[in-house]
C-alpha positions as CSV (number, residue, x, y, z in Angstrom):
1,X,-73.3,-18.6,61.7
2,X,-76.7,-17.1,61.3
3,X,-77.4,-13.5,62.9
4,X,-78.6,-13.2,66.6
5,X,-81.7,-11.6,65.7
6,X,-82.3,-15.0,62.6
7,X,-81.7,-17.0,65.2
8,X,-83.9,-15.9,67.9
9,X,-86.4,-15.8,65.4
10,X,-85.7,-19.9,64.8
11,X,-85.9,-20.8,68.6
12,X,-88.7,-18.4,69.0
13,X,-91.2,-20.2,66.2
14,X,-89.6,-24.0,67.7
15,X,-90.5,-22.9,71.0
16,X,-86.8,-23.6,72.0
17,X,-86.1,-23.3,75.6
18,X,-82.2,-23.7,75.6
19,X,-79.8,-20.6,73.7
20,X,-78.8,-20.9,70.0
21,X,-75.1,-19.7,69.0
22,X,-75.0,-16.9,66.7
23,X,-71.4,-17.3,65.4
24,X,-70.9,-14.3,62.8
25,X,-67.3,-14.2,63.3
26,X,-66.7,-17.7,62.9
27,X,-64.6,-18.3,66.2
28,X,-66.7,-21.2,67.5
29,X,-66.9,-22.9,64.1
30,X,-63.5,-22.9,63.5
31,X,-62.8,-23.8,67.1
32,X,-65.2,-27.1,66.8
33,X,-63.6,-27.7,63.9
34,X,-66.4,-27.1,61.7
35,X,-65.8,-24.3,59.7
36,X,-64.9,-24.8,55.9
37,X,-62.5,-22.5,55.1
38,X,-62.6,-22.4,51.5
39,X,-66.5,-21.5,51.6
40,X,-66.6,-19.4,54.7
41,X,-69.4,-21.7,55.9
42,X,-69.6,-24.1,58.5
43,X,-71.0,-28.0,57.8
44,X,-74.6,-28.4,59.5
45,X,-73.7,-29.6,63.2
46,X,-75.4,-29.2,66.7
47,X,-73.4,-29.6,69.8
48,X,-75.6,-30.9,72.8
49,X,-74.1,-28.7,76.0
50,X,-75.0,-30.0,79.5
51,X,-74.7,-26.8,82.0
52,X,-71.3,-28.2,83.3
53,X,-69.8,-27.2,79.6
54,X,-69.8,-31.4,78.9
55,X,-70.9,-31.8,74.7
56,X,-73.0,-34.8,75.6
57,X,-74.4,-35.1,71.7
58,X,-73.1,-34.1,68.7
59,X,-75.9,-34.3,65.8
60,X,-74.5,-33.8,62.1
61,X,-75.8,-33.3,59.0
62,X,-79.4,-33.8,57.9
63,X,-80.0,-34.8,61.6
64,X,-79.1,-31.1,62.9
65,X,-81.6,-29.7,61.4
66,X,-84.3,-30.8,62.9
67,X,-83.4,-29.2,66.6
68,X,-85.8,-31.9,68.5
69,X,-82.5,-34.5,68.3
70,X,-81.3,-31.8,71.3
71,X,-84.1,-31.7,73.1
């Protein structure tokens, strides 16, 4: 839910190879489920994505964080 250019600055200092969803609108989060309404924020969660569109991991919490769990 962070801004595209926050986030490009986060994969750019990880060295992250793979794109990181900026989700100002809140379409994806509510979508996935993650979205909490009453805050207008979304829990902590990464979706693993294989190139077929398949979520292979999901990663919640304290774990999401750290984005290494996706690599």
């Amino acid at each position: 839910m962070d801004s595209r250019e926050k986030n490009k600055a986060f994969a750019e200092s990880l060295g992250l190879k793979f794109p990181v969803l900026s989700d100002e609108e809140k379409t994806v989060s509510r979508q996935y489920d993650v979205l909490i309404p009453l805050l207008r924020l979304a829990h902590r969660v990464t979706f693993v994505i294989d190139r077929q569109g398949i979520i292979r991991q999901i990663i919640k919490g304290g774990d999401a964080i750290d984005p290494a769990g996706a690599i």
